[in-house]
C-alpha positions as CSV (number, residue, x, y, z in Angstrom):
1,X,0.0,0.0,0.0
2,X,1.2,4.1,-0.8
3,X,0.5,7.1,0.5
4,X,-1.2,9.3,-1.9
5,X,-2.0,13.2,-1.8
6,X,-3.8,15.0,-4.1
7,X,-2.8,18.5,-3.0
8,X,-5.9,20.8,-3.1
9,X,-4.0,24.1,-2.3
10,X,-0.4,25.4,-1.2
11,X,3.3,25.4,-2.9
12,X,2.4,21.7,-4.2
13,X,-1.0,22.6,-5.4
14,X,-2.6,20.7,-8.1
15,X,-0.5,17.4,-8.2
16,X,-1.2,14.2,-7.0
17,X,1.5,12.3,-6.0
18,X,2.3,8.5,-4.8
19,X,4.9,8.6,-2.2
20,X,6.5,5.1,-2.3
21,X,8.1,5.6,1.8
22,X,6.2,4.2,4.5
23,X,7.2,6.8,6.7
24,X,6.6,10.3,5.3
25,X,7.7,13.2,6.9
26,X,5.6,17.1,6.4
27,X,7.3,19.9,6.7
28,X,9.3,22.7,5.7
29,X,12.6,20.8,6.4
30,X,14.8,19.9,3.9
31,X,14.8,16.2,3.5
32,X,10.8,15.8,4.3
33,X,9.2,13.7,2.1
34,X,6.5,15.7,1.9
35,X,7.9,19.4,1.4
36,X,5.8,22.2,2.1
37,X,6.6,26.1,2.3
38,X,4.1,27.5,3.5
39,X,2.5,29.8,5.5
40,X,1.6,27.7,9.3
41,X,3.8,24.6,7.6
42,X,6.7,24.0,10.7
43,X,10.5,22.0,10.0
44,X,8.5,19.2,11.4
45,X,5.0,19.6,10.8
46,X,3.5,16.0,10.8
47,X,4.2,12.5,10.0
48,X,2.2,9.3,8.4
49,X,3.0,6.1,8.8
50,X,2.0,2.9,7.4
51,X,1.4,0.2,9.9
52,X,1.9,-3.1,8.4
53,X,0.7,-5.2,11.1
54,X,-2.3,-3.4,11.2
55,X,-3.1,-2.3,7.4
56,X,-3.4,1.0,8.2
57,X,-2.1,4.7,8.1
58,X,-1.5,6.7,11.0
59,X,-1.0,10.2,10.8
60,X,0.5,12.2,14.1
61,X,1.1,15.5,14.4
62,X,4.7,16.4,15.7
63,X,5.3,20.6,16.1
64,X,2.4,22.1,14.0
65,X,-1.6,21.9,14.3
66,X,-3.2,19.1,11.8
67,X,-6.5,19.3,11.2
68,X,-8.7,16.0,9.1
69,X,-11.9,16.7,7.8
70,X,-12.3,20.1,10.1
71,X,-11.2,18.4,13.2
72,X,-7.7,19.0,15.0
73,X,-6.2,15.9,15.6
74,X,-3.0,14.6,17.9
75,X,-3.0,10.8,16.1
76,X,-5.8,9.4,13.9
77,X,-5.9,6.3,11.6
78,X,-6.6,8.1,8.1
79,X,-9.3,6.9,6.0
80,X,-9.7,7.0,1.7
81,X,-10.3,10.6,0.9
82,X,-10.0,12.2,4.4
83,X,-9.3,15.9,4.0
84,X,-6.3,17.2,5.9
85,X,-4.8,20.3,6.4
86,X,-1.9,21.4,8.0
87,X,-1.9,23.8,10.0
88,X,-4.9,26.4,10.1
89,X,-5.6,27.9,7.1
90,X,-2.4,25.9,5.8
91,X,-1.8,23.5,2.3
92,X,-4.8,21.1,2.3
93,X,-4.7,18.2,0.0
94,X,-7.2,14.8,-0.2
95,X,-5.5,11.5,1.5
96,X,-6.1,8.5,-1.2
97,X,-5.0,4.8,-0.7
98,X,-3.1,4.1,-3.8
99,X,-3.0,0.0,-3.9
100,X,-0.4,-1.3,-6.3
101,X,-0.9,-4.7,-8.8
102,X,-2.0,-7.5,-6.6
103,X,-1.4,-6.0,-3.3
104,X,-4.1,-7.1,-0.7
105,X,-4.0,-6.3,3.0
106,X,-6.8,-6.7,5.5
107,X,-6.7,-6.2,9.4
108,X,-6.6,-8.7,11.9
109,X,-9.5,-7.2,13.9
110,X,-11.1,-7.2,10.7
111,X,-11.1,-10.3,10.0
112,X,-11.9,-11.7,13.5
113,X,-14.8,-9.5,13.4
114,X,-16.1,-10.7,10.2
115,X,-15.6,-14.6,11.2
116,X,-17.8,-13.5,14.0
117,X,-20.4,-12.3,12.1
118,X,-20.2,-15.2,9.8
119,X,-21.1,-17.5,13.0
120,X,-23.8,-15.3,14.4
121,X,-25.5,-15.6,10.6
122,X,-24.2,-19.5,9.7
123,X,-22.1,-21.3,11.7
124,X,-18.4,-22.1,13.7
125,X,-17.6,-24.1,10.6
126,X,-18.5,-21.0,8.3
127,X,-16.9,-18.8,9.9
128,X,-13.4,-21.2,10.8
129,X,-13.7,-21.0,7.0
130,X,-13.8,-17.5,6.4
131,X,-11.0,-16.6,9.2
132,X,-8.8,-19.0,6.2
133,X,-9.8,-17.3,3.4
134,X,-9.0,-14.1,4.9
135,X,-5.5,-15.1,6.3
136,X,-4.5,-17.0,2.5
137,X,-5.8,-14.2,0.4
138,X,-5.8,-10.6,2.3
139,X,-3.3,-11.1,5.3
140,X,0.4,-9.5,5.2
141,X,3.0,-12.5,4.0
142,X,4.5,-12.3,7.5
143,X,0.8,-13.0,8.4
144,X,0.0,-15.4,6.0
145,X,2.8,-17.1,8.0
146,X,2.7,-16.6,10.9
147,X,0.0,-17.2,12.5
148,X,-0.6,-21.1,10.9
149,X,3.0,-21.6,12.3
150,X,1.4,-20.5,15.7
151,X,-1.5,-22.1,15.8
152,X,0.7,-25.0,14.7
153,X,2.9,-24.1,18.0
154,X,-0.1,-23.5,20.4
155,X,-1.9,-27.0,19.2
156,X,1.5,-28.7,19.9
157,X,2.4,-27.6,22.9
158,X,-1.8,-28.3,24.2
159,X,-1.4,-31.8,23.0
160,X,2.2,-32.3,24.4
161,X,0.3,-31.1,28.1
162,X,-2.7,-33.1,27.8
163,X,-0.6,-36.3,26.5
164,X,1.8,-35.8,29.9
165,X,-0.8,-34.9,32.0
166,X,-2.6,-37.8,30.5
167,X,0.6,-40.3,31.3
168,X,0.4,-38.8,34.5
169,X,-2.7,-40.0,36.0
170,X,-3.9,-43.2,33.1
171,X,-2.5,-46.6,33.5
172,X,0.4,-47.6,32.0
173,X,-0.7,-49.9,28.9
174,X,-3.2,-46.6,28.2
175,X,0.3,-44.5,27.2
176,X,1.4,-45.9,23.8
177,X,-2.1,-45.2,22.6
178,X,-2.3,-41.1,23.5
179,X,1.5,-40.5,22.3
180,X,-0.3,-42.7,18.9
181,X,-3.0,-39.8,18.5
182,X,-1.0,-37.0,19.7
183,X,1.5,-37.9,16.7
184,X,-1.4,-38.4,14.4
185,X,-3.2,-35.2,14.7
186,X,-0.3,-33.3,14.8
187,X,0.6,-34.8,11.1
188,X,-2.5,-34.0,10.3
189,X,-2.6,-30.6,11.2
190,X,0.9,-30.2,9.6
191,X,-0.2,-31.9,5.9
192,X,-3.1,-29.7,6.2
193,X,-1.1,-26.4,6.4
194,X,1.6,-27.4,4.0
195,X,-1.6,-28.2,2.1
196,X,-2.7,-24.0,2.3
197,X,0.4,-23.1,1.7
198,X,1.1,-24.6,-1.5
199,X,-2.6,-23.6,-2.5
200,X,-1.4,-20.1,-1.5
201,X,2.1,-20.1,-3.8
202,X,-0.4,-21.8,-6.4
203,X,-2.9,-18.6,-5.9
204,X,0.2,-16.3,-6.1
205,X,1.5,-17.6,-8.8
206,X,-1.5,-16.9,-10.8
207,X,-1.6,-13.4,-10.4
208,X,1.7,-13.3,-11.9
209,X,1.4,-15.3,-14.5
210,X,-2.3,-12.8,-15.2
211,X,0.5,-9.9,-14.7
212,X,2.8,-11.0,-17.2
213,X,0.3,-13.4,-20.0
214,X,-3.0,-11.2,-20.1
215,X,-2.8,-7.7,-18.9
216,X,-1.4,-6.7,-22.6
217,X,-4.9,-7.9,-23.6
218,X,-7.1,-5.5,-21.5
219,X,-7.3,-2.0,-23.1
220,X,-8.7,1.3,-22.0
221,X,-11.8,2.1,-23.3
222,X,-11.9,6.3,-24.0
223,X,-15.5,7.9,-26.2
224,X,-17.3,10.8,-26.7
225,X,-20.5,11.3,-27.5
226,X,-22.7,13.8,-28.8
227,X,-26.8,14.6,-29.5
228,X,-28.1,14.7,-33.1
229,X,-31.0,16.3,-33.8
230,X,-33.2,15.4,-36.7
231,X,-32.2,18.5,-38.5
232,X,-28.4,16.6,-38.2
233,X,-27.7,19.7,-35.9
234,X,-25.7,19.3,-32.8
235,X,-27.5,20.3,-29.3
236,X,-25.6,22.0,-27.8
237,X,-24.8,23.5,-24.0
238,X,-24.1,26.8,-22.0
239,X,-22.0,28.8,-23.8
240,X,-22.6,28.0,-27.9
241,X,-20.5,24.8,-27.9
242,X,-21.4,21.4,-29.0
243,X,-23.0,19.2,-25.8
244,X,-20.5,16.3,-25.5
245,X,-19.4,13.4,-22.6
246,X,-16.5,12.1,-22.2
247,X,-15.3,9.0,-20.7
248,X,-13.8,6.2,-19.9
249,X,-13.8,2.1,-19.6
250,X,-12.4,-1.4,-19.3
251,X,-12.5,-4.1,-22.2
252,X,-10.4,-7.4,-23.1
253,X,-9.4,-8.9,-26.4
254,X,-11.5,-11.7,-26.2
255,X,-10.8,-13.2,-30.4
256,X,-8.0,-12.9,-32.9
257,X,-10.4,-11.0,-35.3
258,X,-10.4,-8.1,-33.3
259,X,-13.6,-8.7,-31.7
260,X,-13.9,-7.0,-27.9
261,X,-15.6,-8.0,-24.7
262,X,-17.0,-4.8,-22.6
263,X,-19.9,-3.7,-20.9
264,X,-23.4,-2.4,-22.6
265,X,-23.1,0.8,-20.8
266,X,-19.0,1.1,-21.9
267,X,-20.0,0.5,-26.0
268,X,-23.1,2.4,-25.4
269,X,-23.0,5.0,-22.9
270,X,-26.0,6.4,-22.6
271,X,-28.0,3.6,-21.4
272,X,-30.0,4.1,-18.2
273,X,-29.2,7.9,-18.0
274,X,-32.3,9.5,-17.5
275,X,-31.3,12.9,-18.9
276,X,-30.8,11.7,-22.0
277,X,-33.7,9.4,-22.2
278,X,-35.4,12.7,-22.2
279,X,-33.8,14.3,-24.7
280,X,-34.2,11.3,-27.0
281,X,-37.8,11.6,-26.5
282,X,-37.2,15.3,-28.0
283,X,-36.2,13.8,-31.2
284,X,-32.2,13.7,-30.2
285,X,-29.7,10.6,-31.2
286,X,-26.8,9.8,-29.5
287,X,-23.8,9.3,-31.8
288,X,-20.7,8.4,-30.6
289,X,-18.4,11.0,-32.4
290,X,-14.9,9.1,-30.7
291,X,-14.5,5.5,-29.5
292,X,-10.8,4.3,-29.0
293,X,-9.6,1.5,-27.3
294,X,-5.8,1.7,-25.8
295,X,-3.5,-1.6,-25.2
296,X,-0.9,-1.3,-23.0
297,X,2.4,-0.5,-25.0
298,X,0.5,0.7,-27.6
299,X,-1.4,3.4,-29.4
300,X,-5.1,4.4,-29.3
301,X,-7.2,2.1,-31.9
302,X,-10.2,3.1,-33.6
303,X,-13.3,2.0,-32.8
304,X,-16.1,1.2,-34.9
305,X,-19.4,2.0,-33.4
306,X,-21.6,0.1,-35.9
307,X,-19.8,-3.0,-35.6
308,X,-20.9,-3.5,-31.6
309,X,-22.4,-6.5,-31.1
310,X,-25.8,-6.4,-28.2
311,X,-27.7,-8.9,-26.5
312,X,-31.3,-8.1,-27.2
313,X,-32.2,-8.7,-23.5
314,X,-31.0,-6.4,-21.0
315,X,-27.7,-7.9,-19.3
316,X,-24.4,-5.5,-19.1
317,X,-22.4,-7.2,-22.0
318,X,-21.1,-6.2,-25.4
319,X,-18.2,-6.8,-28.0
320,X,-16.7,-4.6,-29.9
321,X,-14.8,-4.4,-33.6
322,X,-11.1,-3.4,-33.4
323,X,-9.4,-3.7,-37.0
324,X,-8.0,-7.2,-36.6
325,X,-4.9,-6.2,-38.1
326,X,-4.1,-3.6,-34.8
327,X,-3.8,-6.4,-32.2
328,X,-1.8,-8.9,-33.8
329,X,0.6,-10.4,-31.2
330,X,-1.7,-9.4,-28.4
331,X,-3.4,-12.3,-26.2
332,X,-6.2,-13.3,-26.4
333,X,-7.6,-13.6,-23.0
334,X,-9.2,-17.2,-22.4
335,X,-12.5,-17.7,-21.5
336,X,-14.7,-20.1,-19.0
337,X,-17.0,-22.6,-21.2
338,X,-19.8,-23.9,-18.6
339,X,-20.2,-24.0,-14.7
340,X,-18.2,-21.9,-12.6
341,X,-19.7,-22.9,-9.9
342,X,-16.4,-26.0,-9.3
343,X,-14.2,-22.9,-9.8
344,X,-11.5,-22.3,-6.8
345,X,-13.6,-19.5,-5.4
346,X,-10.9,-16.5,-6.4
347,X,-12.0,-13.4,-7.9
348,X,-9.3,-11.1,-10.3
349,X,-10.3,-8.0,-11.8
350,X,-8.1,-6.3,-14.5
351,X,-8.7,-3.1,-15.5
352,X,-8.8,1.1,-15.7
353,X,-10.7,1.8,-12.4
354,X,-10.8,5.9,-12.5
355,X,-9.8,5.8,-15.7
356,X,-7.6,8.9,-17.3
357,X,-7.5,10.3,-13.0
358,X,-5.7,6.8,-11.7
359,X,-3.7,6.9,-14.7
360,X,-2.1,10.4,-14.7
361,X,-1.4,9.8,-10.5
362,X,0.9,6.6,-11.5
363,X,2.8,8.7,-14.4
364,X,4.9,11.2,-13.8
365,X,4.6,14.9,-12.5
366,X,6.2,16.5,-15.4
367,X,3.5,15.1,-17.8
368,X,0.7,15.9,-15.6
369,X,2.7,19.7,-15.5
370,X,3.0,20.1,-19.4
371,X,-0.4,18.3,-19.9
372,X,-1.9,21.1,-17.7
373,X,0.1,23.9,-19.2
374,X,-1.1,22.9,-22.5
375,X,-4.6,22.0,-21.6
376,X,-4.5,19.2,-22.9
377,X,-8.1,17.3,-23.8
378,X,-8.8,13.7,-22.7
379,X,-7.9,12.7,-25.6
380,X,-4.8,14.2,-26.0
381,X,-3.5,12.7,-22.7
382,X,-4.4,9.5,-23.4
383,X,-2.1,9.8,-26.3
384,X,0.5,11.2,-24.7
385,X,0.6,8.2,-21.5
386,X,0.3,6.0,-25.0
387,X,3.7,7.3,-26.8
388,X,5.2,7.3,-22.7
389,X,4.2,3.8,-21.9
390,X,1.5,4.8,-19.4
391,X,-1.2,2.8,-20.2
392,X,-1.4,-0.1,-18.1
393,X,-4.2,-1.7,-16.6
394,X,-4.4,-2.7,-12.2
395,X,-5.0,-5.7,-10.4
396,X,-7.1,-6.8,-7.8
397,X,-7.6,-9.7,-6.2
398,X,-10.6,-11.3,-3.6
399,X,-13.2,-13.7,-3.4
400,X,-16.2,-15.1,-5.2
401,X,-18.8,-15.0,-2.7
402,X,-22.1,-15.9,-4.6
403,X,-22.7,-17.3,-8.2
404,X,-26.1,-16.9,-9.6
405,X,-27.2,-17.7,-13.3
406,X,-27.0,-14.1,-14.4
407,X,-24.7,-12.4,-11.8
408,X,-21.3,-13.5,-10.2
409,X,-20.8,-11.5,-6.8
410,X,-17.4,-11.2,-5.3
411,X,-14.7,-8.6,-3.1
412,X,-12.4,-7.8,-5.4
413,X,-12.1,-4.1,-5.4
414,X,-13.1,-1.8,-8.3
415,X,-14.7,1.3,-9.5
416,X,-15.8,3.3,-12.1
417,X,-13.9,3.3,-15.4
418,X,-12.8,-0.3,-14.5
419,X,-16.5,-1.5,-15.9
420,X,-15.5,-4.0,-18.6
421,X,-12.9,-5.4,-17.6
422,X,-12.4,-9.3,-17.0
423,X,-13.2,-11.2,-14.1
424,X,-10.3,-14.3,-13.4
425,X,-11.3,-17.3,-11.4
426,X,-9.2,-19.6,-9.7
427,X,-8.5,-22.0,-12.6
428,X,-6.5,-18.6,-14.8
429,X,-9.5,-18.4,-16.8
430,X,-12.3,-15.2,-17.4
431,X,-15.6,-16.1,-15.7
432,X,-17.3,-12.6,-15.7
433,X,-17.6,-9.1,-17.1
434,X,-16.9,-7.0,-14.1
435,X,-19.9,-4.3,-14.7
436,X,-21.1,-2.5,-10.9
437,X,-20.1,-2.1,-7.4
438,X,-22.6,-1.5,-4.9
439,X,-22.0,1.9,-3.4
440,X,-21.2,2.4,0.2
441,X,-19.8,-1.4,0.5
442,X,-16.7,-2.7,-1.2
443,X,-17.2,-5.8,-0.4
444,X,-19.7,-6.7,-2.9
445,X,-19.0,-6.2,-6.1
446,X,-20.8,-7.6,-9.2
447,X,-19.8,-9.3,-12.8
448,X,-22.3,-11.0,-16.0
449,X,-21.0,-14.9,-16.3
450,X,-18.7,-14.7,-19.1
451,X,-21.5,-17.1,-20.9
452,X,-23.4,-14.2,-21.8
453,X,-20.9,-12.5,-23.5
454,X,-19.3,-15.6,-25.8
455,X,-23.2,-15.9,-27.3
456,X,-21.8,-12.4,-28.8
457,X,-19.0,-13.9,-30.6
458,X,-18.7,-15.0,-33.8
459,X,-18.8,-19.2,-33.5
């Protein structure tokens, strides 16, 4: 995990940066990490700090007055987007978690907390269950472990007492059979966690080989479009100029001809927005006046809008065209035929969550600087992070929680601009189109069985 500031006002004002130190220092000290000369801004200001054991970060004030979402603080765990300020009427800038590829990290306390709830709802066994998903798939490596070579310990040593109090106080001929079981469970136990742990290098090993096989086959998704009316003029907004949204999204080569899996609402935008439902009613038509889609490594391809392929019923999938010709030696991304439901319960999303914004914070300051001096469209930054390398899509990893015939639910975090993308399940293959997160709770997240989609491909 990084510290990330998006600084809203003072000498560093307008840039968002990723600090890649676990321990960043604020001041106006030379040699801070976090530099600011400033009006209220002391040598030694504040400090954050990344707790590892507890997957958090602190921030503490040290010689100058901090202040987080209009309250002074002395120490307080800092949440995503937390406004702080130092000092009064100092800098502010906009605390973000900035999670790099396949990075995962869940608190103890948190997990004991949800195990508990799992028994309150289900039962001990549930709940044993969920305490080892957590520990294999969100816990710190030291965690991970850790605490199975503890328990490992703690079980011992129990047995080893019970066995010798046991010798203590049975008869004789009773002894060979307890040192018999002791031996026995504690093999057990032991084949049981050598048996997590290899599922866990197995688990880890398939992120990477995601990483370094199928990321070049998930592109970034960038349109614009416009309202027609029936006179073929443009409507257009406050001001005289033409009316036009912008955006972006997640899709994944998904056949050697070029043909694209997406979302409904990625290859046409406008569906479900109310606004311009209205408007159509008027006599408008949306046309999308700029569709790209951006590999990593290379540059934006066009798009053609009349070649997207819909479902006629109302499920969030689509494919697009790409000229088969611009994504030769790019792989093809494999695809789940039948049941997921035997699938090792693992969730993997790939794509461009906050699209152009999460993009330009991993890139480096001097672009974002001449981009901004230039004023630079969408457009023309997405082909500048194109010629610089910058497009490159993120990982995340979690759990499939519930598989239904037309949804696949699961804790893999995401957000908008990373609808589209593919879903991986446990066996390296794509069993969903990620498409919405429910807002207000991370921890349920929602993708269309890849089924759906591969009824849009040519046979």
């Amino acid at each position: 995990m990084r510290a990330q500031l998006l600084h809203l006002s003072g000498p560093l004002r307008g840039r968002t940066v990723t600090y890649p130190e676990r321990m960043l220092r604020v001041g106006a000290a030379p040699g801070s990490e976090v530099r600011m000369i400033a009006d209220g801004v002391v040598d030694r200001h504040a400090q954050i700090d990344w707790v590892q054991a507890e997957c958090q970060f602190h921030l503490r004030r040290l010689d100058g007055p901090v202040f987080v979402n209009g309250t002074e603080v002395e120490e307080v765990i800092l949440a995503d987007d937390d406004l702080i300020e130092f000092g009064a009427g100092g800098p502010m800038a906009r605390f973000r978690i900035y999670v790099p590829i396949g990075a995962v990290c869940k608190p103890v306390r948190r997990m004991l907390a949800d195990a508990r709830d799992v028994a309150v709802h289900s039962d001990g066994v549930a709940a044993t269950q969920t305490l080892t998903r957590d520990l294999l798939t969100q816990a710190t490596m030291t965690l991970k472990v850790g605490f199975p070579l503890f328990v490992i310990a703690v079980a011992a040593v129990s047995l080893w007492i019970g066995g010798w109090f046991g010798r203590q106080s049975a008869p004789k001929p009773v002894a060979p059979t307890v040192d018999m079981v002791t031996k026995a469970e504690l093999d057990a136990l032991r084949a049981n966690y050598e048996a997590e742990l290899k599922r866990l290098a197995d688990a880890n090993a398939l992120v990477r080989r995601i990483q370094q096989q199928y990321t070049r086959g998930v592109c970034l998704v960038h349109g614009i479009f416009q309202l027609r009316a029936a006179d073929g003029s443009w409507l257009t907004a406050r001001g005289g100029s033409d009316y036009a949204v912008e955006y972006t999204g997640s899709a994944f080569l998904a056949n050697a001809d070029g043909y694209l899996v997406t979302n409904r609402h990625v290859a046409v935008p406008w569906t479900g927005d109310d606004d311009i439902d209205q408007l159509v009613q008027k006599g408008y038509e949306p046309v999308l006046t700029h569709l790209t889609a951006t590999f990593p490594g290379g540059e934006p391809i066009p798009v053609d809008p009349l070649a997207t392929r819909l479902r006629q019923d109302d499920l969030d999938v689509a494919v697009l065209k790409v000229d088969r010709s611009r994504v030769e030696g790019l792989p093809v991304l494999p695809l789940k035929v039948g049941s997921v439901a035997d699938e090792d319960q693992r969730a993997i999303v790939v794509g461009y969550p906050n699209g152009l914004a999460a993009l330009l914070a991993r890139s480096d300051g001097a672009l974002i600087d001449e981009l901004r001096q230039r004023a630079a469209s969408m457009t023309e930054a997405i082909d500048e992070l194109a010629r610089r390398g910058g497009i490159n899509p993120v990982i995340t990893q979690g759990i499939v929680s519930n598989v239904q015939e037309h949804v696949i639910a699961y804790d893999a975090s995401t957000t908008h601009g990373g609808s589209g993308g593919p879903v991986f399940g446990g066996g390296g293959e794509v069993i969903a189109v990620n498409y919405a997160i429910q807002h207000n709770f991370t921890g349920n997240n929602l993708g269309v069985p890849i089924r759906f989609a591969i009824e849009l491909l040519p046979q």
